[in-house]
C-alpha positions, 0 to 999 in steps of 0.5 A: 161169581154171582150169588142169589139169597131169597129171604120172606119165607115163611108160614102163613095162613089161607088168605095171607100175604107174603113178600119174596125177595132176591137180591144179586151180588157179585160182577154183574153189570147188568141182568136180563130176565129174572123170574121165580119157581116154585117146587112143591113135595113130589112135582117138578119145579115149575116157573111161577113169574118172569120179568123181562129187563124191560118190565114185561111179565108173565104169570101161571094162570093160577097166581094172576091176580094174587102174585106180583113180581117186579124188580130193582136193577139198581139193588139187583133185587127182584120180588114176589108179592104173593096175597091170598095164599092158598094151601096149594101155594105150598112150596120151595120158591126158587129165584133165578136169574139170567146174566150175560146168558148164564143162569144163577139160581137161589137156594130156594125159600119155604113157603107154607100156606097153612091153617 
């Protein structure tokens, strides 16, 4: 059984940092993509970044720049470094993680970009 817990959440101002983390327990011997998600009130979920095993990674067009994910395989933990948070940052940050080509998924972390 896998298991993903985020911790970093919390309220920040406009223009503030955050550092998002997500770390794996259970049987896993190795993890393939891993990624965040995001789900604002009243959207759907969509993918903020991804990171391939082999380090590559891919943004939304509207965080490049301000969020950064890497990744621990050694501590089966992978992060998003957020800076200038916005209003419109405002959500429910979801990890996800591929193992042996099943997908676990955290229980999600509020972020709140608010003055």
């Amino acid at each position: 059984q896998v298991q993903l817990v985020e911790s970093g959440g919390g309220l920040v101002q406009p223009g503030g940092s955050l550092r998002l983390s997500c770390a794996a327990s259970g049987n896993i011997f190795s993890i393939n993509a891993m990624g965040w998600y995001r789900q604002a009130p009243g959207k759907q979920r969509e993918l903020v970044a991804t990171i391939s095993r082999a380090g590559y990674t891919n943004y939304k067009d509207s965080v490049k720049g301000r969020f950064t994910i890497s990744r621990d395989d050694a501590k089966k933990t992978v992060y998003l470094q957020m800076i200038s948070l916005k209003p419109e940052d405002t959500a429910v940050y979801s990890c996800n993680m591929v193992v042996k080509s099943l997908e676990y998924w955290g229980q999600g972390t509020q972020v709140t970009v608010s003055s």
